[in-house]
C-alpha positions, 0 to 999 in steps of 0.5 A, spaced: 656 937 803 662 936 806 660 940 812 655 936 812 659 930 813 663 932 819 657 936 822 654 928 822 661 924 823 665 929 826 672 931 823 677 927 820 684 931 821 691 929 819 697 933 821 698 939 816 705 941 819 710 939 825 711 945 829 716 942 835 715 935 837 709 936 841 705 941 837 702 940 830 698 943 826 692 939 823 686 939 817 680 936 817 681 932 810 673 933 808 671 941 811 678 944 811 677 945 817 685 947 821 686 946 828 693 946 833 695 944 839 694 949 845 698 949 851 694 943 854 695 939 849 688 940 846 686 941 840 683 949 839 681 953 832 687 955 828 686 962 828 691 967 826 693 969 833 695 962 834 698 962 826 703 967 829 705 964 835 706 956 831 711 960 827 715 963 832 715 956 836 717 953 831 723 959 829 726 957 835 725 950 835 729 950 830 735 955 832 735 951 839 734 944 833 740 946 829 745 949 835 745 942 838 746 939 832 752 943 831 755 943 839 754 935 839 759 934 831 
């Protein structure tokens, strides 16, 4: 029913996880549905492949994050 919903209204994402500032991962809130942002700023289908390059960004995202924080006290 609820693949019915989306397939009639279209998805409803919501921001599931931040990777860096600019790249968020997204879940339909009726289907489950996840998506992500690409390297265009488009919105392409969360697959595992793309799971695995999120976590890494977002591994150095925060290495490169904190490292500032601590130059600039």
């Amino acid at each position: 029913m609820k693949k019915l919903f989306c397939s009639l209204f279209g998805h409803h994402y919501s921001v599931s996880k931040k990777v860096t500032s600019h790249i968020k991962e997204y879940s339909c809130v009726h289907c489950g549905k996840q998506v992500t942002t690409d390297a265009s700023g488009n919105l392409s289908l969360l697959t595992p492949e793309m799971k695995e390059i999120n976590e890494t960004l977002e591994n150095i995202y925060q290495k490169r994050h904190g490292q500032g924080s601590h130059q600039l006290a």
